[in-house]
mmCIF file of the N, C-alpha and C atoms, coordinates in Angstrom:
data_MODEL
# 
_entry.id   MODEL 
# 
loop_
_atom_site.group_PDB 
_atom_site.id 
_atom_site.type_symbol 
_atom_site.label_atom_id 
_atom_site.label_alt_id 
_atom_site.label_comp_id 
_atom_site.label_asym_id 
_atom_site.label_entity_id 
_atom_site.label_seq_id 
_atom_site.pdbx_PDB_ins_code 
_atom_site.Cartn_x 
_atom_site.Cartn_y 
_atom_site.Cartn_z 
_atom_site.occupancy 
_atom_site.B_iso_or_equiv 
_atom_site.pdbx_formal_charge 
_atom_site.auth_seq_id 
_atom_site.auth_comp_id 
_atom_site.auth_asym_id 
_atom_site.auth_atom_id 
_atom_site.pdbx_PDB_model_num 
ATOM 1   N N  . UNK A 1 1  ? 16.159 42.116 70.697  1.00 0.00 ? 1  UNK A N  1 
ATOM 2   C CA . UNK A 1 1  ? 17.029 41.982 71.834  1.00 0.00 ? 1  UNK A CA 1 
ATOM 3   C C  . UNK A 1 1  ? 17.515 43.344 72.318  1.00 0.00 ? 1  UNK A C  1 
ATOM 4   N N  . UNK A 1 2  ? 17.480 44.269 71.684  1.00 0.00 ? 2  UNK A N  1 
ATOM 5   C CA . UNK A 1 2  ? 17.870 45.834 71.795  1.00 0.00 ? 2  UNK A CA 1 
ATOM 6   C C  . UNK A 1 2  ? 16.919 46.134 72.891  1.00 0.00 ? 2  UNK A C  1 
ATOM 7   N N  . UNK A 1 3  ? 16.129 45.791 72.996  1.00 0.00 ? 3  UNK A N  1 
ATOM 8   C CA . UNK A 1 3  ? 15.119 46.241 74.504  1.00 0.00 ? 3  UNK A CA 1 
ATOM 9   C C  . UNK A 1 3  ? 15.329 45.794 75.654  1.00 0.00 ? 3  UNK A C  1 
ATOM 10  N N  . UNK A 1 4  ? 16.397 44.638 75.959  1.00 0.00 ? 4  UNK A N  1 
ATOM 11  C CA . UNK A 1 4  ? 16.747 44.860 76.783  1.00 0.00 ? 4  UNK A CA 1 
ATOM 12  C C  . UNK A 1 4  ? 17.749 45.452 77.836  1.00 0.00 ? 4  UNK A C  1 
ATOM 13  N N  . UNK A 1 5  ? 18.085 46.227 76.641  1.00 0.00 ? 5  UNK A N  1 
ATOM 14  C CA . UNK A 1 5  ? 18.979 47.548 77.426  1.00 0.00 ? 5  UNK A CA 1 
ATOM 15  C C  . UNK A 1 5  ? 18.150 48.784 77.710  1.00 0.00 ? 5  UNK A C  1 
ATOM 16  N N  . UNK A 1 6  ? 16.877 48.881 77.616  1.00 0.00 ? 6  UNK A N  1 
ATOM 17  C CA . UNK A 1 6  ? 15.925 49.766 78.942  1.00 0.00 ? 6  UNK A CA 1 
ATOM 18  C C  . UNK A 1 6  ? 15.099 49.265 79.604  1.00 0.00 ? 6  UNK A C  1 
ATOM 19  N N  . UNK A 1 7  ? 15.795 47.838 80.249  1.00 0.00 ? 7  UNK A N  1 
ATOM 20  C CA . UNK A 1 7  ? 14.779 47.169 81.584  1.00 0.00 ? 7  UNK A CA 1 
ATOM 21  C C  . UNK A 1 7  ? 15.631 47.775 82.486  1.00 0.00 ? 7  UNK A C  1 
ATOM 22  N N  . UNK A 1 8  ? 14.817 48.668 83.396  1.00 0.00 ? 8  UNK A N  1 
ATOM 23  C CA . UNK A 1 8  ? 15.742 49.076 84.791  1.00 0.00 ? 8  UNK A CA 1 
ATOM 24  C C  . UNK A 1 8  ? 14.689 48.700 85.720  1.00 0.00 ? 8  UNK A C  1 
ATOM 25  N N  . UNK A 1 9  ? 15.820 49.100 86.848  1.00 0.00 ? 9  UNK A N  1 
ATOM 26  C CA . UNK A 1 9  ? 15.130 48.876 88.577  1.00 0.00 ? 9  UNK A CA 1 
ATOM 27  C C  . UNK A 1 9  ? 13.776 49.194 88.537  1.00 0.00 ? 9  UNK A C  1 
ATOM 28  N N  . UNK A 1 10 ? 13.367 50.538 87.349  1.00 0.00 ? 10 UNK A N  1 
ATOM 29  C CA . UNK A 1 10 ? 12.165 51.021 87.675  1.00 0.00 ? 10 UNK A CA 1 
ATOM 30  C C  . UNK A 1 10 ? 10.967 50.401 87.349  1.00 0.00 ? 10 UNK A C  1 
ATOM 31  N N  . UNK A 1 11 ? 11.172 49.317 86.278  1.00 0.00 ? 11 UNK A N  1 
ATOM 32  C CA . UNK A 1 11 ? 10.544 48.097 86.263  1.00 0.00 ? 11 UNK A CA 1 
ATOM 33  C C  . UNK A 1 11 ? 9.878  47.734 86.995  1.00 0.00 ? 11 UNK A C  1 
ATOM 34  N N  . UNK A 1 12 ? 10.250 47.243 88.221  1.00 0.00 ? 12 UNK A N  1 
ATOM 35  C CA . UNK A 1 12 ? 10.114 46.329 88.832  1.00 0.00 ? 12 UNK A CA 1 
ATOM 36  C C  . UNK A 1 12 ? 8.917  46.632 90.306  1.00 0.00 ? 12 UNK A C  1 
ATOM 37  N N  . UNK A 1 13 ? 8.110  46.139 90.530  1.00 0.00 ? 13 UNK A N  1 
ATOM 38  C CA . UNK A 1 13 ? 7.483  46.385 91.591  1.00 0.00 ? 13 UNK A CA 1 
ATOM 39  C C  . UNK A 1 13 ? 8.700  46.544 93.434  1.00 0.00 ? 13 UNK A C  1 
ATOM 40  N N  . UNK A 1 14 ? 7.704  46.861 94.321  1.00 0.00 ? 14 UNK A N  1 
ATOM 41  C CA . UNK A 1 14 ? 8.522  46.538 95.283  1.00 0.00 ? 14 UNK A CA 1 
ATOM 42  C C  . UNK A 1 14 ? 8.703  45.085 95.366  1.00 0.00 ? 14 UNK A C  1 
ATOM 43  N N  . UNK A 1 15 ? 6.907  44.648 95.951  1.00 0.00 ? 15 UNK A N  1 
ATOM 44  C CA . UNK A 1 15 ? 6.938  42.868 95.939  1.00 0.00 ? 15 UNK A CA 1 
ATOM 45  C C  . UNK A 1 15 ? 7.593  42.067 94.983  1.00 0.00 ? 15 UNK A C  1 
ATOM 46  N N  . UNK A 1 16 ? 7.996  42.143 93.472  1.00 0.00 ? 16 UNK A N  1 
ATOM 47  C CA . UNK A 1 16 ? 8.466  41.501 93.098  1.00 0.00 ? 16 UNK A CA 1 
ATOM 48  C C  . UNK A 1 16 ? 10.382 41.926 92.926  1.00 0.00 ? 16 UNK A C  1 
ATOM 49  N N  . UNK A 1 17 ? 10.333 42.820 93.385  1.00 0.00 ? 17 UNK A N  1 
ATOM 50  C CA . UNK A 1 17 ? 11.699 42.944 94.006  1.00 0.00 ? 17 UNK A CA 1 
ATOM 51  C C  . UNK A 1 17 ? 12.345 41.853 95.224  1.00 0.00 ? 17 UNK A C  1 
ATOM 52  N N  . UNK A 1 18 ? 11.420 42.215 96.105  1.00 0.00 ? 18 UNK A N  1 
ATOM 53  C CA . UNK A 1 18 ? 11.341 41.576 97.013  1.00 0.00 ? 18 UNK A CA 1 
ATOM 54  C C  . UNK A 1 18 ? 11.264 39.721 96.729  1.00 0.00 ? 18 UNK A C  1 
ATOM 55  N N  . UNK A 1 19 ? 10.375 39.421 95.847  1.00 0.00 ? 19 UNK A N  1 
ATOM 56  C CA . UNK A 1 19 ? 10.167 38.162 95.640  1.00 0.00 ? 19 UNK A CA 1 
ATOM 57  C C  . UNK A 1 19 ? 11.449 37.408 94.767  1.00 0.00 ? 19 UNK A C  1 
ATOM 58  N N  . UNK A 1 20 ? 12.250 38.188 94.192  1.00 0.00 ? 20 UNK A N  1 
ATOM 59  C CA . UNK A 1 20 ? 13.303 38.018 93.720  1.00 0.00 ? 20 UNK A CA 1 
ATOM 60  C C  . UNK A 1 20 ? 14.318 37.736 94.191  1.00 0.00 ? 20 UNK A C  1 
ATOM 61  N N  . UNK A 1 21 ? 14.868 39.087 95.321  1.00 0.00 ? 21 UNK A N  1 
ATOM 62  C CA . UNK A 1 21 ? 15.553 38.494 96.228  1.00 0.00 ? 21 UNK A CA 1 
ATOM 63  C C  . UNK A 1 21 ? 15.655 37.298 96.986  1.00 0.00 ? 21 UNK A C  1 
ATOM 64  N N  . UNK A 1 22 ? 14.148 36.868 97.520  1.00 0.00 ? 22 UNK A N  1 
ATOM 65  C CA . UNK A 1 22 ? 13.858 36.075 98.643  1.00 0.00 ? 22 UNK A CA 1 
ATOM 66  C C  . UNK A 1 22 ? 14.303 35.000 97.919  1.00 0.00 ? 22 UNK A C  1 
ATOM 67  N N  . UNK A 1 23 ? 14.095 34.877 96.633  1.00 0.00 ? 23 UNK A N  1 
ATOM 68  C CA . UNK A 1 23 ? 13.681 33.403 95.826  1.00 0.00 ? 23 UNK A CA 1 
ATOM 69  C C  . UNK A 1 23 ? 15.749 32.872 95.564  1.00 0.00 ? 23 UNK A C  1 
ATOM 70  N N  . UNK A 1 24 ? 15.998 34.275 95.358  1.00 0.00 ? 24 UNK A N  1 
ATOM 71  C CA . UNK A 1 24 ? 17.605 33.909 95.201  1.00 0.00 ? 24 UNK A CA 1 
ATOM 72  C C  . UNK A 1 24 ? 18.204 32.986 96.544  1.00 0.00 ? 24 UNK A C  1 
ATOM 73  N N  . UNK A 1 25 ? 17.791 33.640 97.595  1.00 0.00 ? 25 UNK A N  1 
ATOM 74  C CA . UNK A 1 25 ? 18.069 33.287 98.888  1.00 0.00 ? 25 UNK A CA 1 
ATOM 75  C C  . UNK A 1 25 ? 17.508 32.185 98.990  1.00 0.00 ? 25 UNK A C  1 
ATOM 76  N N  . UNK A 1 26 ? 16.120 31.574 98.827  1.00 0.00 ? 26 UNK A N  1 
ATOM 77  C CA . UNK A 1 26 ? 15.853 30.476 99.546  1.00 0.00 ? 26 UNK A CA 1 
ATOM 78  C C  . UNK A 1 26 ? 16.971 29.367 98.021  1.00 0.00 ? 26 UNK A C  1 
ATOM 79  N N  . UNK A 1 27 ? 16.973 30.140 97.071  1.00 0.00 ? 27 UNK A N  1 
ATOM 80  C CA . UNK A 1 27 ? 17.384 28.479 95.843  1.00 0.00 ? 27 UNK A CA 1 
ATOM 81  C C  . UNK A 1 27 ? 18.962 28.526 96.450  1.00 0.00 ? 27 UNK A C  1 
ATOM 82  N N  . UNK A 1 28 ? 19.488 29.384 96.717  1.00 0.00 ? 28 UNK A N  1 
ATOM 83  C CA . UNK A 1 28 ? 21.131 29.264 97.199  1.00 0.00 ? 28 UNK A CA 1 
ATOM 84  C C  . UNK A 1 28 ? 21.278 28.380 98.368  1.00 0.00 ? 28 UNK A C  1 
ATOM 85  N N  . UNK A 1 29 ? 20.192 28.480 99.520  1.00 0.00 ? 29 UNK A N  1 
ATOM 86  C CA . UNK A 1 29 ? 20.634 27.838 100.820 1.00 0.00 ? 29 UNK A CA 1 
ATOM 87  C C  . UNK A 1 29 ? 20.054 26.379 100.093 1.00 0.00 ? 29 UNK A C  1 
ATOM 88  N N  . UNK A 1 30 ? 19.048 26.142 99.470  1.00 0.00 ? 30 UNK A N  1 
ATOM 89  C CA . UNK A 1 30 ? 18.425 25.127 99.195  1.00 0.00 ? 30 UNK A CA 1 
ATOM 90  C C  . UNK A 1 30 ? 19.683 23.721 98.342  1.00 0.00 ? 30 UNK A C  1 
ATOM 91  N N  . UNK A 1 31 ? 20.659 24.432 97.402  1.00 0.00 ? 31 UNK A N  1 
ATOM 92  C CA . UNK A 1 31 ? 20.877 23.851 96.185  1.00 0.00 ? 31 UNK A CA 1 
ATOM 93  C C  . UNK A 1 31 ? 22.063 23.867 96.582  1.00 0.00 ? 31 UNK A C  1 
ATOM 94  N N  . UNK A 1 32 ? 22.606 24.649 97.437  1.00 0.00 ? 32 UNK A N  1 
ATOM 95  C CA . UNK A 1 32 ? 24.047 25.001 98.279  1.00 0.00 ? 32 UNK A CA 1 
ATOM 96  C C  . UNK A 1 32 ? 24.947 25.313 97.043  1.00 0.00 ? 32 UNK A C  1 
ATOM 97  N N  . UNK A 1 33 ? 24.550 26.183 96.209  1.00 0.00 ? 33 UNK A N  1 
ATOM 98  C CA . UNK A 1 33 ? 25.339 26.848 94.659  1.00 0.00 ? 33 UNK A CA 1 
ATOM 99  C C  . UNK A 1 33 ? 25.662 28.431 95.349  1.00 0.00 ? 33 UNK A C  1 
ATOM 100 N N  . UNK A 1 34 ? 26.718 27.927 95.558  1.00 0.00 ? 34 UNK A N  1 
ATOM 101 C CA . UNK A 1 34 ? 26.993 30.133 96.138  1.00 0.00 ? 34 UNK A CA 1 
ATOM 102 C C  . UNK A 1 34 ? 26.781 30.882 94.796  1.00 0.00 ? 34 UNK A C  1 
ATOM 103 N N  . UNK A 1 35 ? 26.643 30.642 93.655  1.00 0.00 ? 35 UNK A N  1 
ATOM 104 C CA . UNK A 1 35 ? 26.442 31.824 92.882  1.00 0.00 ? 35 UNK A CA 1 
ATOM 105 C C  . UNK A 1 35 ? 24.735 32.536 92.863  1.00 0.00 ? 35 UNK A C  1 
ATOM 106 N N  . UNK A 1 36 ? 23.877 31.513 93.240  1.00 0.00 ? 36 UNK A N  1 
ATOM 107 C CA . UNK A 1 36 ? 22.304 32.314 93.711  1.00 0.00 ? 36 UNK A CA 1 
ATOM 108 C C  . UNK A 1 36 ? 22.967 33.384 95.251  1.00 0.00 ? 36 UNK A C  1 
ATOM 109 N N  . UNK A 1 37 ? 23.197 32.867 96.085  1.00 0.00 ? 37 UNK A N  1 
ATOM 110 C CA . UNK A 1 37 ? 23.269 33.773 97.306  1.00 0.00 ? 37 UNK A CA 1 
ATOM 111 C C  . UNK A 1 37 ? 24.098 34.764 96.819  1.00 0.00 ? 37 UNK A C  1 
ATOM 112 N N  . UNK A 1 38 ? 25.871 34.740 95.817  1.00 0.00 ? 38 UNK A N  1 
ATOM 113 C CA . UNK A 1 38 ? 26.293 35.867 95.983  1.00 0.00 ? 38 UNK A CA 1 
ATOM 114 C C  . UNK A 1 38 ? 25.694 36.655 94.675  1.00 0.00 ? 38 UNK A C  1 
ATOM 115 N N  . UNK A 1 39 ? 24.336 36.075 93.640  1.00 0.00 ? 39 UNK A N  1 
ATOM 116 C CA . UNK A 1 39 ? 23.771 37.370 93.251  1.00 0.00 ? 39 UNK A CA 1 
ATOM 117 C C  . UNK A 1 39 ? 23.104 37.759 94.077  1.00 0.00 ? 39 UNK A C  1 
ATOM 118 N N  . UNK A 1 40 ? 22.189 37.258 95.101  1.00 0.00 ? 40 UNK A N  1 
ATOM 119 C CA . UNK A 1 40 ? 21.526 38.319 96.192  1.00 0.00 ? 40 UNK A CA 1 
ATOM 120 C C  . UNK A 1 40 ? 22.256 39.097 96.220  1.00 0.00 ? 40 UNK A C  1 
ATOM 121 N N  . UNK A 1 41 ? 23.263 38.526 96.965  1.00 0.00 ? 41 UNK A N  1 
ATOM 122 C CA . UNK A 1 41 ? 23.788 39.326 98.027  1.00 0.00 ? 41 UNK A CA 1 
ATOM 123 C C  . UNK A 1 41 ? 24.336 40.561 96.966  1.00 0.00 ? 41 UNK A C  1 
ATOM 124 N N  . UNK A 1 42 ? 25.016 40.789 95.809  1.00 0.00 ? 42 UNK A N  1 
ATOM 125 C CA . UNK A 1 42 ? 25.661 41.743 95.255  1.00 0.00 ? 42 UNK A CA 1 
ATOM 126 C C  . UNK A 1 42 ? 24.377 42.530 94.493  1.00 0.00 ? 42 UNK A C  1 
ATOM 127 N N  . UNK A 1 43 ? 22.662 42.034 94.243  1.00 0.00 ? 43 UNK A N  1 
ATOM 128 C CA . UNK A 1 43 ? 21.532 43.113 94.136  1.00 0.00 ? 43 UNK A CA 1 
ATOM 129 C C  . UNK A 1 43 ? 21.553 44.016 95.025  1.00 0.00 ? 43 UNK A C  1 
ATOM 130 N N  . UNK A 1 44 ? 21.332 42.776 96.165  1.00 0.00 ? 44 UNK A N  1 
ATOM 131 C CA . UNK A 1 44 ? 21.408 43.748 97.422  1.00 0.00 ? 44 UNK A CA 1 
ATOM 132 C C  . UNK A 1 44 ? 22.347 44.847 98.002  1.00 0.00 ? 44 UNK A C  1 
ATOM 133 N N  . UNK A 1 45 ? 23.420 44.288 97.794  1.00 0.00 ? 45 UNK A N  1 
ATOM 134 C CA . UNK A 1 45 ? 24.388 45.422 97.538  1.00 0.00 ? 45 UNK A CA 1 
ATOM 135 C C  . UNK A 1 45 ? 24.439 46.614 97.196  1.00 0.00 ? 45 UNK A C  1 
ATOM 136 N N  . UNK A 1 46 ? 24.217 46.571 95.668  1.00 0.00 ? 46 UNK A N  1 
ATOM 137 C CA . UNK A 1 46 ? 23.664 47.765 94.953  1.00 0.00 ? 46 UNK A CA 1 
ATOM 138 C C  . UNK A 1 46 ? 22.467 48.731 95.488  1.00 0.00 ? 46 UNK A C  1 
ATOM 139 N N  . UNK A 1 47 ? 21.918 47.937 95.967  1.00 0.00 ? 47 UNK A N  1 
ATOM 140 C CA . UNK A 1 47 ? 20.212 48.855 96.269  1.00 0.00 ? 47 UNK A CA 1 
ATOM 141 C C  . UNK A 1 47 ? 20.680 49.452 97.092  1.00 0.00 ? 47 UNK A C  1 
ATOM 142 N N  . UNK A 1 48 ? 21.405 48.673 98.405  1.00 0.00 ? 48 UNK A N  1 
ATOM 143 C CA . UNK A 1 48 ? 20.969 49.878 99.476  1.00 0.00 ? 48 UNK A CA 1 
ATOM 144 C C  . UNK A 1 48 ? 22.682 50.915 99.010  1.00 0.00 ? 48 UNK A C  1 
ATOM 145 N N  . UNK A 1 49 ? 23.210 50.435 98.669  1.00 0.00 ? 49 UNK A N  1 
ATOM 146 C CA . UNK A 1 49 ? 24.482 52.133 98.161  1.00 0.00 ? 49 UNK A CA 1 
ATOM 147 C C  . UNK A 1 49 ? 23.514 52.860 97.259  1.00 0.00 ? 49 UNK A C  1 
ATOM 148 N N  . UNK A 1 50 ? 22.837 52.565 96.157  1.00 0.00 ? 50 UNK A N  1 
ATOM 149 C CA . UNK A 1 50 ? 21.966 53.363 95.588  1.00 0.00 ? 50 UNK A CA 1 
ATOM 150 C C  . UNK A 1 50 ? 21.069 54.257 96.861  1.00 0.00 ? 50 UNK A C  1 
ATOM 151 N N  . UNK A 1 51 ? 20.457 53.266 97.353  1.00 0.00 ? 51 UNK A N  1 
ATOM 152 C CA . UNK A 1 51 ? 19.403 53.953 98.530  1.00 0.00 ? 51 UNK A CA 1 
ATOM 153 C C  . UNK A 1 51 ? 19.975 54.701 99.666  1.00 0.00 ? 51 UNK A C  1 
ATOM 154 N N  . UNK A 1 52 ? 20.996 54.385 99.637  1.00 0.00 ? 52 UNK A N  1 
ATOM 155 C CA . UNK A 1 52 ? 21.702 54.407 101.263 1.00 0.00 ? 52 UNK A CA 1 
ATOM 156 C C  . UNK A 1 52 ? 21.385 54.248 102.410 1.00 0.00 ? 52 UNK A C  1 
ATOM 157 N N  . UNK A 1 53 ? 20.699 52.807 102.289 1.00 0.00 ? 53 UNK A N  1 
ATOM 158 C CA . UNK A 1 53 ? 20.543 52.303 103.563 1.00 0.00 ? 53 UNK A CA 1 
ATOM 159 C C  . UNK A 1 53 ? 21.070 51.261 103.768 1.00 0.00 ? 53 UNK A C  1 
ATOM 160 N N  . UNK A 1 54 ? 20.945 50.320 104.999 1.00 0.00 ? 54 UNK A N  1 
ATOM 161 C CA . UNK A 1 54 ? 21.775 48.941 105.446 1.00 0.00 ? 54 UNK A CA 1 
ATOM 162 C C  . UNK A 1 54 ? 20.657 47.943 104.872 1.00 0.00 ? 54 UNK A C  1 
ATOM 163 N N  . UNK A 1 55 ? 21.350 46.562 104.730 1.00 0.00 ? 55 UNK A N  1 
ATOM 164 C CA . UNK A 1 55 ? 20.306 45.410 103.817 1.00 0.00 ? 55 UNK A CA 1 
ATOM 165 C C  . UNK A 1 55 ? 19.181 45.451 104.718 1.00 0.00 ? 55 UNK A C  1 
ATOM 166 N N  . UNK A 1 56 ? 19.127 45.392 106.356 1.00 0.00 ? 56 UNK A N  1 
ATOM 167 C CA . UNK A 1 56 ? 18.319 45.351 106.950 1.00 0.00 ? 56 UNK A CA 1 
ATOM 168 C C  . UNK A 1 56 ? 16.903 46.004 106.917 1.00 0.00 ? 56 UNK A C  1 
ATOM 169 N N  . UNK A 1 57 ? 17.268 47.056 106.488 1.00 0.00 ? 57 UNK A N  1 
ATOM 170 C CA . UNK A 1 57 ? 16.216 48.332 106.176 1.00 0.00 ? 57 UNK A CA 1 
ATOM 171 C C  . UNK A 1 57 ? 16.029 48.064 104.781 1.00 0.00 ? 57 UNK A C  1 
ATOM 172 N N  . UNK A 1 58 ? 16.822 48.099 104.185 1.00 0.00 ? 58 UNK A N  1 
ATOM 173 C CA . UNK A 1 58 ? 15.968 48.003 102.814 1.00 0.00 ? 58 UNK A CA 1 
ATOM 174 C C  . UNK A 1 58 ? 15.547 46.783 102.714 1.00 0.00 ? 58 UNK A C  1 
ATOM 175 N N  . UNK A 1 59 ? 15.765 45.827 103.317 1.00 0.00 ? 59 UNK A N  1 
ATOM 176 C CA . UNK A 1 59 ? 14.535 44.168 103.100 1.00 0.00 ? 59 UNK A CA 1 
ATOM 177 C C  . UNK A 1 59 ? 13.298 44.681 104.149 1.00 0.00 ? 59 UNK A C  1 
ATOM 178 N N  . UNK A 1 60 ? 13.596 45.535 105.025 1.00 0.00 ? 60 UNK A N  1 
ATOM 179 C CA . UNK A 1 60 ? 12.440 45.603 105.920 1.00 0.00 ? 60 UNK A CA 1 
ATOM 180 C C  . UNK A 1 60 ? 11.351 46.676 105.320 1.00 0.00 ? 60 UNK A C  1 
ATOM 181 N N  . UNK A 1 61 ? 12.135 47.693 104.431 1.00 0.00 ? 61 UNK A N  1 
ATOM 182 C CA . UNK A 1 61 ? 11.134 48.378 103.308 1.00 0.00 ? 61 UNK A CA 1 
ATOM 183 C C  . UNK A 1 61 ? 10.516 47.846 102.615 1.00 0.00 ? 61 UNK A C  1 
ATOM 184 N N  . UNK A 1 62 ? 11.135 46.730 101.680 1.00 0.00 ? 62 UNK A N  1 
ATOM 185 C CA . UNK A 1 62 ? 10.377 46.230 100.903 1.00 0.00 ? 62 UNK A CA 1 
ATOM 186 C C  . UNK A 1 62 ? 8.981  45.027 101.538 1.00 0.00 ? 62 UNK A C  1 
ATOM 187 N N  . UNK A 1 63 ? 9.561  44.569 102.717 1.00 0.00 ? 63 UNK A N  1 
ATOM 188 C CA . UNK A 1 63 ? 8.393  43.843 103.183 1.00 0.00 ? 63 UNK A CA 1 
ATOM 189 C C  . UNK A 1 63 ? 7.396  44.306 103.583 1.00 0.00 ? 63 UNK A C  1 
ATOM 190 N N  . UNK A 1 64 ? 7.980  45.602 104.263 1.00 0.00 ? 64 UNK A N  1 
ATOM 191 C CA . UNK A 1 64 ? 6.472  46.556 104.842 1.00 0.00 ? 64 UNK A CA 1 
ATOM 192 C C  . UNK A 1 64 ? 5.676  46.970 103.622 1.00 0.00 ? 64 UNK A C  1 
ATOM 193 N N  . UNK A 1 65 ? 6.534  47.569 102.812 1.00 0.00 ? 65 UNK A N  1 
ATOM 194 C CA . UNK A 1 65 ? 5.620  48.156 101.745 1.00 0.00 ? 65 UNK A CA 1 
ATOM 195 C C  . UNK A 1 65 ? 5.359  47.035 100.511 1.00 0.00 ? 65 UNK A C  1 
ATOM 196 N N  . UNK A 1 66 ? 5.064  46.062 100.688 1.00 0.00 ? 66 UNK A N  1 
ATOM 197 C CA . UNK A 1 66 ? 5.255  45.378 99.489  1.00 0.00 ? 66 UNK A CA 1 
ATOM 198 C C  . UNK A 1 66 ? 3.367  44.648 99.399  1.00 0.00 ? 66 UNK A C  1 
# 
């Protein structure tokens, strides 16, 4: 269990970044449980202050490049 304290962001592909997010988003609107949408929403959060960009751009990064 000690290994999973070096899974980071860098892990992770773009697309399945991306597929992560999306999947949070579609099970939250789907199941109407705000705790899937507000983990999107607080990944998302993080990325773009890490990145410093707006959610817009960084979902539109990851789709272009994914």
């Amino acid at each position: 269990m000690e290994s999973i304290d070096q899974v980071s962001i860098n892990d992770l592909s773009k697309r399945d970044l991306l597929l992560l997010i999306k999947a949070l988003e579609f099970t939250g609107e789907n199941t109407k449980l705000d705790e899937f949408i507000n983990l999107k929403n607080n990944i998302v959060k993080e990325l773009c202050f890490l990145t410093e960009t707006t959610e817009q751009e960084f979902i539109s990064y990851l789709e272009k490049n994914s």
